[in-house]
PQR file with spaces between the fields and no chain letter, atoms N, CA, C, O and H, PARSE charges and radii, in Angstrom:
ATOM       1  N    UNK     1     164.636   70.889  166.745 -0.4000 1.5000
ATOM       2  CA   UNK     1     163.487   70.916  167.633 -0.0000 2.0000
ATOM       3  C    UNK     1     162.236   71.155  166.792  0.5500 1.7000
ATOM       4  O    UNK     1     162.123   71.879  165.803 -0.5500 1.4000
ATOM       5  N    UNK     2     161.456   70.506  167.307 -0.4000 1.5000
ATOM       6  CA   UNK     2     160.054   70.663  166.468 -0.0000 2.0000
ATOM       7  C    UNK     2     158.942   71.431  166.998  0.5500 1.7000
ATOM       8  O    UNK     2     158.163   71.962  166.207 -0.5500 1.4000
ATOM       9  H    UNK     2     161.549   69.918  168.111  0.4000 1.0000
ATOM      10  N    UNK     3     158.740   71.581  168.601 -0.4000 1.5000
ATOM      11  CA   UNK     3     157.964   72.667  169.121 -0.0000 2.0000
ATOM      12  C    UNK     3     158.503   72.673  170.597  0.5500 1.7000
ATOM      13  O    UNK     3     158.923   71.641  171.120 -0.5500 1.4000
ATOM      14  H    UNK     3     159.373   71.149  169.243  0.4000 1.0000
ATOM      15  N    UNK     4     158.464   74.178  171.399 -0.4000 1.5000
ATOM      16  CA   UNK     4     158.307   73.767  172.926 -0.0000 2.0000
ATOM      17  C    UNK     4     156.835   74.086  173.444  0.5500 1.7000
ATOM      18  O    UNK     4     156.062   74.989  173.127 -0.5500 1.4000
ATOM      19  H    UNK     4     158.123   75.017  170.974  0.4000 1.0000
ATOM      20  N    UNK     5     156.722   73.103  174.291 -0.4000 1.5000
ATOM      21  CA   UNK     5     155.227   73.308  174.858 -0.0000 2.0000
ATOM      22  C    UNK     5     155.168   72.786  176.231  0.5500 1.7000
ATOM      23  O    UNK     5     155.453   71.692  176.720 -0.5500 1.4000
ATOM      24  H    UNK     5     157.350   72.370  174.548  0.4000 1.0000
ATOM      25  N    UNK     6     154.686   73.953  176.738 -0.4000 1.5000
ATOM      26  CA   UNK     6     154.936   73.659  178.451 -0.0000 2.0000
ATOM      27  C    UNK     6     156.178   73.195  179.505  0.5500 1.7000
ATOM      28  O    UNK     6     156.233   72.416  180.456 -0.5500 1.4000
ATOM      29  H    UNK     6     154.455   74.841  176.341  0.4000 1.0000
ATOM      30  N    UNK     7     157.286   74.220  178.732 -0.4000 1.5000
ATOM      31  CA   UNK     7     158.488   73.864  179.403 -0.0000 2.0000
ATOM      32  C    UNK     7     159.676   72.896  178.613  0.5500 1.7000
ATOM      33  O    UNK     7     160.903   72.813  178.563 -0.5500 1.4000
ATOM      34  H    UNK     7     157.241   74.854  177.959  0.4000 1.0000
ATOM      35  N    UNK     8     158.337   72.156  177.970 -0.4000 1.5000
ATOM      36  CA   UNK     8     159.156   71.072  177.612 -0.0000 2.0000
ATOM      37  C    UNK     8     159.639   71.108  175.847  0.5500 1.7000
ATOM      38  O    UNK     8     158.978   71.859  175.130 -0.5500 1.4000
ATOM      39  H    UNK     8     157.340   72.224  178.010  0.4000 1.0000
ATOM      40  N    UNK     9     160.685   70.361  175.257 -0.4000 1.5000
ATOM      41  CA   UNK     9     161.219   70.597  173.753 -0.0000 2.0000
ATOM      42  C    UNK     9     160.875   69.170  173.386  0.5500 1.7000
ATOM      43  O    UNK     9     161.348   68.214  174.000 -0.5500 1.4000
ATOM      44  H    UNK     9     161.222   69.751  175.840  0.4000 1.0000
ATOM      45  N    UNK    10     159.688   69.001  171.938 -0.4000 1.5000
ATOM      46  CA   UNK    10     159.218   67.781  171.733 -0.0000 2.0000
ATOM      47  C    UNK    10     160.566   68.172  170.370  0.5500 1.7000
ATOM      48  O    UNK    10     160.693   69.295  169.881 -0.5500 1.4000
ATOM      49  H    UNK    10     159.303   69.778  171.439  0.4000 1.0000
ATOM      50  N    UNK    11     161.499   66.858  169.952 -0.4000 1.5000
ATOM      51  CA   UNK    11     162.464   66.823  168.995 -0.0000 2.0000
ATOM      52  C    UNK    11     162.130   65.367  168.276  0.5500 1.7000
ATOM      53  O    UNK    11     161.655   64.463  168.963 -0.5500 1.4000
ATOM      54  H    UNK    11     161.396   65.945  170.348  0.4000 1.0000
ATOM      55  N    UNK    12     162.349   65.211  167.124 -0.4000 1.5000
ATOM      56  CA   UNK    12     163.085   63.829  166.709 -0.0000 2.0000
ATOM      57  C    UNK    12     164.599   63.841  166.652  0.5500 1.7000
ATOM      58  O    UNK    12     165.508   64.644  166.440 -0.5500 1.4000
ATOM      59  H    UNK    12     162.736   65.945  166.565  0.4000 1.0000
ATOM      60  N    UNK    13     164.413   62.433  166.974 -0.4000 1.5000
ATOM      61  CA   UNK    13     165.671   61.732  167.464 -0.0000 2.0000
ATOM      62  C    UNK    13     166.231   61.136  166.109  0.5500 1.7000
ATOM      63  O    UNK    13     165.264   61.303  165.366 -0.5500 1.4000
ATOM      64  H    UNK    13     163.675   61.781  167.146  0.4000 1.0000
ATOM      65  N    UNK    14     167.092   60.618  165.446 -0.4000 1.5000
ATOM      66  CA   UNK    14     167.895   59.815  165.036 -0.0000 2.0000
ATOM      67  C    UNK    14     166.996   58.804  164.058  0.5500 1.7000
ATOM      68  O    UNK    14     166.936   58.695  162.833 -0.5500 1.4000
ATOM      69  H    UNK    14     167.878   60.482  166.050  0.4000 1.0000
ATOM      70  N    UNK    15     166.514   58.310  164.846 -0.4000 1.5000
ATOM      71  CA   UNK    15     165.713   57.307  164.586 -0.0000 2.0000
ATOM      72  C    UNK    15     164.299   57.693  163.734  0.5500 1.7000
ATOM      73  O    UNK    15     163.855   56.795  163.019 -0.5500 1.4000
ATOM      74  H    UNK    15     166.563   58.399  165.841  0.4000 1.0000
ATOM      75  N    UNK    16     163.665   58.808  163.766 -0.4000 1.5000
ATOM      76  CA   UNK    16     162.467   59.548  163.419 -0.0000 2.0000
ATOM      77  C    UNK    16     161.654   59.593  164.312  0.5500 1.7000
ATOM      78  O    UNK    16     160.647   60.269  164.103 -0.5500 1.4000
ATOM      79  H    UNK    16     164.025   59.538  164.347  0.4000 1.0000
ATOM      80  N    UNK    17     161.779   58.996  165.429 -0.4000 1.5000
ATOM      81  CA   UNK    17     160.959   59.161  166.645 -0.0000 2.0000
ATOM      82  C    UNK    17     160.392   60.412  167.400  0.5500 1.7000
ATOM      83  O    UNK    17     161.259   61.283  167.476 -0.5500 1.4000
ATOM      84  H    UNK    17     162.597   58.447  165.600  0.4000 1.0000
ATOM      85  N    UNK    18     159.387   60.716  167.891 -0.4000 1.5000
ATOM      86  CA   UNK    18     159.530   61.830  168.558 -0.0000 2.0000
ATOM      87  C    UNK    18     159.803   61.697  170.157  0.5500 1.7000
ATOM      88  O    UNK    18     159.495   60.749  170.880 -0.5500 1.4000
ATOM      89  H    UNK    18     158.683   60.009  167.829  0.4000 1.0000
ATOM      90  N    UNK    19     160.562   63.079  170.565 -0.4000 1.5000
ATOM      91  CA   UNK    19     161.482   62.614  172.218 -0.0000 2.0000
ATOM      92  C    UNK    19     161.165   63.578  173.031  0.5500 1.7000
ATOM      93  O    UNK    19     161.270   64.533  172.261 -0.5500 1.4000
ATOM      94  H    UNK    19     160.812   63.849  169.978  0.4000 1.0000
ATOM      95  N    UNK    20     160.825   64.058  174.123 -0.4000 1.5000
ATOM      96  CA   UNK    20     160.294   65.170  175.125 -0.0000 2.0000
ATOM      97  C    UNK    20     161.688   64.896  175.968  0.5500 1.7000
ATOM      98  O    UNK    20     162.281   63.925  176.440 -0.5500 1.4000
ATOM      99  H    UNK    20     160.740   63.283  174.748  0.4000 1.0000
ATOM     100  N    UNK    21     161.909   66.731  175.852 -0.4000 1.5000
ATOM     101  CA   UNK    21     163.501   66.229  176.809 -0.0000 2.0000
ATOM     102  C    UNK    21     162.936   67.812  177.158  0.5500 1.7000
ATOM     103  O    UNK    21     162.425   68.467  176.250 -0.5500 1.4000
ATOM     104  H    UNK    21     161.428   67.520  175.469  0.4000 1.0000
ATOM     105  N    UNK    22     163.080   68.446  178.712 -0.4000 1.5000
ATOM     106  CA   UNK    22     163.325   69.784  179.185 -0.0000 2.0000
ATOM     107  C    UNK    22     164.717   70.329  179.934  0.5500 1.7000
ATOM     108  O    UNK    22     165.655   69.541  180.051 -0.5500 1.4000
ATOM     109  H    UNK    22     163.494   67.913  179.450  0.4000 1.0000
ATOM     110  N    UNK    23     164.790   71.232  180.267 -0.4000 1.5000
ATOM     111  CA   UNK    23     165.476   72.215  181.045 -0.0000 2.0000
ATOM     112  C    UNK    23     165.586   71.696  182.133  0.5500 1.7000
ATOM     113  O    UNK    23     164.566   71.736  182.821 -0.5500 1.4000
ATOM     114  H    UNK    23     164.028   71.872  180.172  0.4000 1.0000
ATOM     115  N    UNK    24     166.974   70.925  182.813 -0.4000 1.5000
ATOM     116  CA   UNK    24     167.096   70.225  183.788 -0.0000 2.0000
ATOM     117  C    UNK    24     166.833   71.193  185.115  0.5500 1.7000
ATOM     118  O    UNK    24     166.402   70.672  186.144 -0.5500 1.4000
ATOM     119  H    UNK    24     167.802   70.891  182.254  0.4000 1.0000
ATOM     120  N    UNK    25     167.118   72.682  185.054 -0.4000 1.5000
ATOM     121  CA   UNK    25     167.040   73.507  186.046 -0.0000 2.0000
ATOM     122  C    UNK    25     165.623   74.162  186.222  0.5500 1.7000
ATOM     123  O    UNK    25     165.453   74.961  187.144 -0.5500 1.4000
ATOM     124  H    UNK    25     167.468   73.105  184.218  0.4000 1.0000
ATOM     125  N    UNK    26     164.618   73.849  185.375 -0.4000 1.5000
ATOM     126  CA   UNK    26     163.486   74.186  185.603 -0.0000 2.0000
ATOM     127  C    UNK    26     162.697   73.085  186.263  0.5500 1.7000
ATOM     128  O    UNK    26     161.759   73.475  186.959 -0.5500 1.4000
ATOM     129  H    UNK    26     164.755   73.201  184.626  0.4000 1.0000
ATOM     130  N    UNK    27     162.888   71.828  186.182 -0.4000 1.5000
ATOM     131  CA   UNK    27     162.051   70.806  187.219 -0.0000 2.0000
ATOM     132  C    UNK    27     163.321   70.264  188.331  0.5500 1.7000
ATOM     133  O    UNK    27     164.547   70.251  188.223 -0.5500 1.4000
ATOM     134  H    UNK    27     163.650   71.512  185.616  0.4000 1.0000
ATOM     135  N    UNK    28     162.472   69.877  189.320 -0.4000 1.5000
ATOM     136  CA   UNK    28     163.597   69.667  190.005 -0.0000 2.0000
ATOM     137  C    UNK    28     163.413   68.143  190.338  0.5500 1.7000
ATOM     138  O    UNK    28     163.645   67.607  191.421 -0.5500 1.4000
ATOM     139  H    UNK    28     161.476   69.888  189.408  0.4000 1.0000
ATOM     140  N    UNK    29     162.966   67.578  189.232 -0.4000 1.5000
ATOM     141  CA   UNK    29     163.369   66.170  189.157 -0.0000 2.0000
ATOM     142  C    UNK    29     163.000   64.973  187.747  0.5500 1.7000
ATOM     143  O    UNK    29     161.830   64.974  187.364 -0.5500 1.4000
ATOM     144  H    UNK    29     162.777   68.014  188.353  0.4000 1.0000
ATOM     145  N    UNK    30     163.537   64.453  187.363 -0.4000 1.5000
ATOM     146  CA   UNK    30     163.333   63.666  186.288 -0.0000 2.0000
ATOM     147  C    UNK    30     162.482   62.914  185.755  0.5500 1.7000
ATOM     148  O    UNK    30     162.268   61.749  186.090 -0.5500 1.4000
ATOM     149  H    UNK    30     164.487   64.453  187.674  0.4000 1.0000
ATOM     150  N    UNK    31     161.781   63.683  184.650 -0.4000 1.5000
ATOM     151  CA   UNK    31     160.665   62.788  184.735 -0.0000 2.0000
ATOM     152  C    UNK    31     160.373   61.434  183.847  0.5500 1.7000
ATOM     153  O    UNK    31     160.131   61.420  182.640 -0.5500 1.4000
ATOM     154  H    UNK    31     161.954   64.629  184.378  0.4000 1.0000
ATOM     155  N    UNK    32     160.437   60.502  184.568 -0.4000 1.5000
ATOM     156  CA   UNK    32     160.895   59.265  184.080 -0.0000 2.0000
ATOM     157  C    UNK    32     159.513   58.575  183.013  0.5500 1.7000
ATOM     158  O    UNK    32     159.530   57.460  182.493 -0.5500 1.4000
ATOM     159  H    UNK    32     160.634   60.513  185.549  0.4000 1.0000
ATOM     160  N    UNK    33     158.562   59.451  182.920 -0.4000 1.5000
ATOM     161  CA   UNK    33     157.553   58.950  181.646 -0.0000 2.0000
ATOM     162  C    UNK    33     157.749   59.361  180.887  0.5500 1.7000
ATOM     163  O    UNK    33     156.840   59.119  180.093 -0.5500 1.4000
ATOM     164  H    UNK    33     158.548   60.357  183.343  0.4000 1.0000
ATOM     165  N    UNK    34     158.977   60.379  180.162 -0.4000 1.5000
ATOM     166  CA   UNK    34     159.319   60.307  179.058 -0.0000 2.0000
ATOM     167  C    UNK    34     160.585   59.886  178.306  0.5500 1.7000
ATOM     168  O    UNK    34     161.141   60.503  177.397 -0.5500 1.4000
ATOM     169  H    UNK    34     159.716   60.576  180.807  0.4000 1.0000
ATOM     170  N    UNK    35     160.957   58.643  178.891 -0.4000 1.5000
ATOM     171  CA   UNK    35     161.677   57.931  177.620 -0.0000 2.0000
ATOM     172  C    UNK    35     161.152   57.416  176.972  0.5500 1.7000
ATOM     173  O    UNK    35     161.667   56.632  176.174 -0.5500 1.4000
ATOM     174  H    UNK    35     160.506   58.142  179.629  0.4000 1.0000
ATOM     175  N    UNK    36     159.899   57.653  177.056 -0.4000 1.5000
ATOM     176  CA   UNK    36     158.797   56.855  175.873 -0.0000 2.0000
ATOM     177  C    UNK    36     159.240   57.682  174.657  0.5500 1.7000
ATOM     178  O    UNK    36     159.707   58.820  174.709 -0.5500 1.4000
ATOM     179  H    UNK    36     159.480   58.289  177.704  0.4000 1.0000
ATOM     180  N    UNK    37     158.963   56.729  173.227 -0.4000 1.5000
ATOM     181  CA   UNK    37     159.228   57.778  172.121 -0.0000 2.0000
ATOM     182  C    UNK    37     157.460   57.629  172.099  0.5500 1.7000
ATOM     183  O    UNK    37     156.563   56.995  172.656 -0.5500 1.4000
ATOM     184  H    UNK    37     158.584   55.805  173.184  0.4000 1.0000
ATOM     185  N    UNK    38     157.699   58.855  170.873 -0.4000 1.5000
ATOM     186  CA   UNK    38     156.053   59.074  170.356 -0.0000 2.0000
ATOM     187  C    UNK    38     155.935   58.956  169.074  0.5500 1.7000
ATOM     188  O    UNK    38     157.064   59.068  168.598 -0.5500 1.4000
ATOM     189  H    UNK    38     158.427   59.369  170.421  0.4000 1.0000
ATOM     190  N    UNK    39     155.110   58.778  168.206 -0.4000 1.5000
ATOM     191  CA   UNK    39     154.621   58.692  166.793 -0.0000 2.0000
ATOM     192  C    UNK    39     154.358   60.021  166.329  0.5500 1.7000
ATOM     193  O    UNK    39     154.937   60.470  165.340 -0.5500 1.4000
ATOM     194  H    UNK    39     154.192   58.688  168.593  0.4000 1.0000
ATOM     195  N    UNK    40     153.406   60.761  167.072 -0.4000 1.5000
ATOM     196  CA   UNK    40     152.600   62.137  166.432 -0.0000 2.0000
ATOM     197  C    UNK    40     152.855   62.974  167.547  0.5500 1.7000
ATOM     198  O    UNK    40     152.861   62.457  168.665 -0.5500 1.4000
ATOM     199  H    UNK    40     152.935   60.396  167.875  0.4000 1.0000
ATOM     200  N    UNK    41     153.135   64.579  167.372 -0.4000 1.5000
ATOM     201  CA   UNK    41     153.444   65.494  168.515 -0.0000 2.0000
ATOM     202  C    UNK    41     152.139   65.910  169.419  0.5500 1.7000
ATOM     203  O    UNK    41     152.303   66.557  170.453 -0.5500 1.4000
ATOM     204  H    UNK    41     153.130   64.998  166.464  0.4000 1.0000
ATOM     205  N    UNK    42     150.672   65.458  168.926 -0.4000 1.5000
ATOM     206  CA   UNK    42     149.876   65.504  170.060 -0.0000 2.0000
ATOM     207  C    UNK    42     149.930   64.447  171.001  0.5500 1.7000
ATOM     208  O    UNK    42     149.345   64.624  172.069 -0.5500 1.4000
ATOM     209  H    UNK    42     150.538   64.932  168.086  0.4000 1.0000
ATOM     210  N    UNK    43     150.733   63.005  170.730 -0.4000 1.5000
ATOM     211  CA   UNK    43     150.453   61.951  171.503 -0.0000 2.0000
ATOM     212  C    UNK    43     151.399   62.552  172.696  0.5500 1.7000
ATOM     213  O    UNK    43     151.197   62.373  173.897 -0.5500 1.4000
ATOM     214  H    UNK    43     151.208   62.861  169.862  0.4000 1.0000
ATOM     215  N    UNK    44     152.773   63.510  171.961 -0.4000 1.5000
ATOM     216  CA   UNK    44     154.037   63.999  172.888 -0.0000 2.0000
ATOM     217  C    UNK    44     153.195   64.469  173.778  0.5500 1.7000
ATOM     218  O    UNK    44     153.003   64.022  174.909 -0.5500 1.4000
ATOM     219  H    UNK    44     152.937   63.656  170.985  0.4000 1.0000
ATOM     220  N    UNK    45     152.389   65.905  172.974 -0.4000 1.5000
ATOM     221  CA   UNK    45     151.941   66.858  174.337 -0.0000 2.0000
ATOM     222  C    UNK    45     150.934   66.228  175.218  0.5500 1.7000
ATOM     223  O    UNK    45     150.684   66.586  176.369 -0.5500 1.4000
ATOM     224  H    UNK    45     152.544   66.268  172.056  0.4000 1.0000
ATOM     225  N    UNK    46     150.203   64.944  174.363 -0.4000 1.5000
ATOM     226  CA   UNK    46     149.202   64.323  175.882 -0.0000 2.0000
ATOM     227  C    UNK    46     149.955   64.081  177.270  0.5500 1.7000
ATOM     228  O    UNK    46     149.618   64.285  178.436 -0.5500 1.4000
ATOM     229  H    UNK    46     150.406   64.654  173.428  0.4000 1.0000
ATOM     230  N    UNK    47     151.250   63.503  176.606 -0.4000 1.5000
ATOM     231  CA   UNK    47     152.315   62.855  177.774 -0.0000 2.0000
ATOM     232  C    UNK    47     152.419   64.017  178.911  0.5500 1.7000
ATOM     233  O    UNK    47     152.207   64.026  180.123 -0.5500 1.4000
ATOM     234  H    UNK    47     151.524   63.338  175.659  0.4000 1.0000
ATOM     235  N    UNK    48     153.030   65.418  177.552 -0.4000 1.5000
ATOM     236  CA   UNK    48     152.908   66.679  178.892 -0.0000 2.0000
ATOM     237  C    UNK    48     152.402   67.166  179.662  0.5500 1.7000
ATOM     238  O    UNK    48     152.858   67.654  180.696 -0.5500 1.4000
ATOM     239  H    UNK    48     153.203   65.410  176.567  0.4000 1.0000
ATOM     240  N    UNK    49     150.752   67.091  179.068 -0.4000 1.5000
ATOM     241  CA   UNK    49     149.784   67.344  179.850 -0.0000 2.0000
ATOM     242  C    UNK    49     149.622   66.844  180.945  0.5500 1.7000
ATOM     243  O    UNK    49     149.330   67.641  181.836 -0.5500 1.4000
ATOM     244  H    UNK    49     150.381   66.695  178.228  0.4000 1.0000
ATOM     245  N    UNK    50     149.747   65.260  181.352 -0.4000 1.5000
ATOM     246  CA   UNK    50     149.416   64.273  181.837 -0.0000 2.0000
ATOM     247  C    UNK    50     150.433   64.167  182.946  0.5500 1.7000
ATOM     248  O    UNK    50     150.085   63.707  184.034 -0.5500 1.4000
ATOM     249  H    UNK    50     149.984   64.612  180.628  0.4000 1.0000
ATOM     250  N    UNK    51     151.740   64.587  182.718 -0.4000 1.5000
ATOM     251  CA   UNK    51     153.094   65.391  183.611 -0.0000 2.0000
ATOM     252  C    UNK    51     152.410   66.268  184.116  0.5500 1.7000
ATOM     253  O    UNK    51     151.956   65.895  185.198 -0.5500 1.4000
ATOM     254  H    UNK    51     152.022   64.960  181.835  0.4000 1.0000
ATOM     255  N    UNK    52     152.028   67.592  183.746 -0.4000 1.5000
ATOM     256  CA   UNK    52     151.308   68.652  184.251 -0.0000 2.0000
ATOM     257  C    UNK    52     150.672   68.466  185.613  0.5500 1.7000
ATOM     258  O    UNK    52     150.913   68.826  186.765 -0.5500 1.4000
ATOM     259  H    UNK    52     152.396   67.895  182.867  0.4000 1.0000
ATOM     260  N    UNK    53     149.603   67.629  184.878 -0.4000 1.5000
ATOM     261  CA   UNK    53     148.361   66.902  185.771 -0.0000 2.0000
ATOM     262  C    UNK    53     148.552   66.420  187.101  0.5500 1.7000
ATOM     263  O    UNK    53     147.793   66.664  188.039 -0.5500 1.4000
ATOM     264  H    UNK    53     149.408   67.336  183.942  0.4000 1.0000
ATOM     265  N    UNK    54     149.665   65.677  187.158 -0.4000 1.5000
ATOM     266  CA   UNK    54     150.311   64.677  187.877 -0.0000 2.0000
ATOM     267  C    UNK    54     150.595   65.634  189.344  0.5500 1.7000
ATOM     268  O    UNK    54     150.092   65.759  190.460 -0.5500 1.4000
ATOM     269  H    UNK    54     150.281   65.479  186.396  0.4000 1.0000
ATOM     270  N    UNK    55     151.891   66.274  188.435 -0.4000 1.5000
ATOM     271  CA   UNK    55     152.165   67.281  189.248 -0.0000 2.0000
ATOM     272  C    UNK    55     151.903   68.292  189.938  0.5500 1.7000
ATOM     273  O    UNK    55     152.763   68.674  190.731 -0.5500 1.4000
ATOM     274  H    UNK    55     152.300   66.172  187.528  0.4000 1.0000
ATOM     275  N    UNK    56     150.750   68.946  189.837 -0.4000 1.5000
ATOM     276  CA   UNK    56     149.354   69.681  189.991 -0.0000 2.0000
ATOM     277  C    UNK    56     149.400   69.175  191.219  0.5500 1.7000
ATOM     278  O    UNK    56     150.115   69.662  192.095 -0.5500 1.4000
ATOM     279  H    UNK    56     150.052   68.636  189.193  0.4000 1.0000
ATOM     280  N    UNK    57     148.464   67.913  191.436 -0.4000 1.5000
ATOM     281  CA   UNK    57     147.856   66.868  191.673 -0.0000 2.0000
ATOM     282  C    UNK    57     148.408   66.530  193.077  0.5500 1.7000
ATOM     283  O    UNK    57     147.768   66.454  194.125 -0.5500 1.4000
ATOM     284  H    UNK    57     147.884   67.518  190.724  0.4000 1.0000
ATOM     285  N    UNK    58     150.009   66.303  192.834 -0.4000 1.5000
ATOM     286  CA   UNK    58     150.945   66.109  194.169 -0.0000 2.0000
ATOM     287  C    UNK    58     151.289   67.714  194.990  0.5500 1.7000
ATOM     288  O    UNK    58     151.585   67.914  196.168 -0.5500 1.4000
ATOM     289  H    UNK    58     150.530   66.365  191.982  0.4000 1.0000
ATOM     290  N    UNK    59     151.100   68.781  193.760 -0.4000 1.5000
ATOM     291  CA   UNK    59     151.158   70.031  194.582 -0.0000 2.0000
ATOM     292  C    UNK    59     150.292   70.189  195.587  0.5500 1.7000
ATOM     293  O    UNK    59     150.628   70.664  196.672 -0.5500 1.4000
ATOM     294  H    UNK    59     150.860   68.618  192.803  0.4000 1.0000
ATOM     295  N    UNK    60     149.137   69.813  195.310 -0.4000 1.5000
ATOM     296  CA   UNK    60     147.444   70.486  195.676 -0.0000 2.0000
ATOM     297  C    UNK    60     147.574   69.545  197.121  0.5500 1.7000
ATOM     298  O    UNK    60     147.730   70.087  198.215 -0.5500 1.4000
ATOM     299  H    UNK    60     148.864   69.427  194.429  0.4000 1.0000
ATOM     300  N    UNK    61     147.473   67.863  196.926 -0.4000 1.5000
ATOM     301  CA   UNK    61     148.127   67.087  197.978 -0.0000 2.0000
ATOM     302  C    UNK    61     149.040   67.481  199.633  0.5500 1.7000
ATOM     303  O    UNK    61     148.833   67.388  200.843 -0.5500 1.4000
ATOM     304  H    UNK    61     147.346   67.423  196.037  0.4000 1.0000
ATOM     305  N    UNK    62     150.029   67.915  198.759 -0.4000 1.5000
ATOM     306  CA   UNK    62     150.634   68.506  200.062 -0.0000 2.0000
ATOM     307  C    UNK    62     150.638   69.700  200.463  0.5500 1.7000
ATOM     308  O    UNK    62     151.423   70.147  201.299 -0.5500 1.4000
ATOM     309  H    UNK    62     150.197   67.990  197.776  0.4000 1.0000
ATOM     310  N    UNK    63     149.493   70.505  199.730 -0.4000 1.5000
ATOM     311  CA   UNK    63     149.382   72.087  200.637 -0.0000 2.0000
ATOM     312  C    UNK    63     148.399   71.261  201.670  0.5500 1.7000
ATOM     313  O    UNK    63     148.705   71.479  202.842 -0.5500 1.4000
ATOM     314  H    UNK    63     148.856   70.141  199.051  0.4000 1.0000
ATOM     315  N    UNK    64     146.988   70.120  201.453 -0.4000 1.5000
ATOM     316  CA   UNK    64     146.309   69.550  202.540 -0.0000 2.0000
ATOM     317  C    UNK    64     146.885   69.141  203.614  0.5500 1.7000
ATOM     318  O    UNK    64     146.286   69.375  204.664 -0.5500 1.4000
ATOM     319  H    UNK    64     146.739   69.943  200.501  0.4000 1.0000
ATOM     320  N    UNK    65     147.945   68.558  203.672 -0.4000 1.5000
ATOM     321  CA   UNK    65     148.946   67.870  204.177 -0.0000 2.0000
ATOM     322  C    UNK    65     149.401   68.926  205.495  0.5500 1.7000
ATOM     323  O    UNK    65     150.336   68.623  206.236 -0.5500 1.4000
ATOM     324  H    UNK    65     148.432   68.368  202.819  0.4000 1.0000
């Protein structure tokens, strides 16, 4: 593993790639924008952020709701 940040474990893979994989029991659903690989571990954590964001986003949503 190369860092965790925000839940999530940015690793290289096999390949030299970098891979965002988390704790299946801490989200309670899969988040399917990261089978992307990455080049550099800030491009990883933009991805996380951008998960974060997302999710925020759909929280805030349905408290209006």
């Amino acid at each position: 593993m190369i860092t965790r940040y925000r839940t999530f474990d940015i690793k290289i893979n096999d390949s030299g790639k970098l891979v965002v994989s988390f704790d299946s029991h801490l989200l309670n659903r899969m988040p399917n924008e990261f089978e992307t690989q990455f080049e550099i571990v800030s491009e990883a954590m933009d991805a996380i952020d951008q998960y974060w964001r997302k999710e925020a986003r759909r929280f805030s949503e349905g408290m209006l709701r």
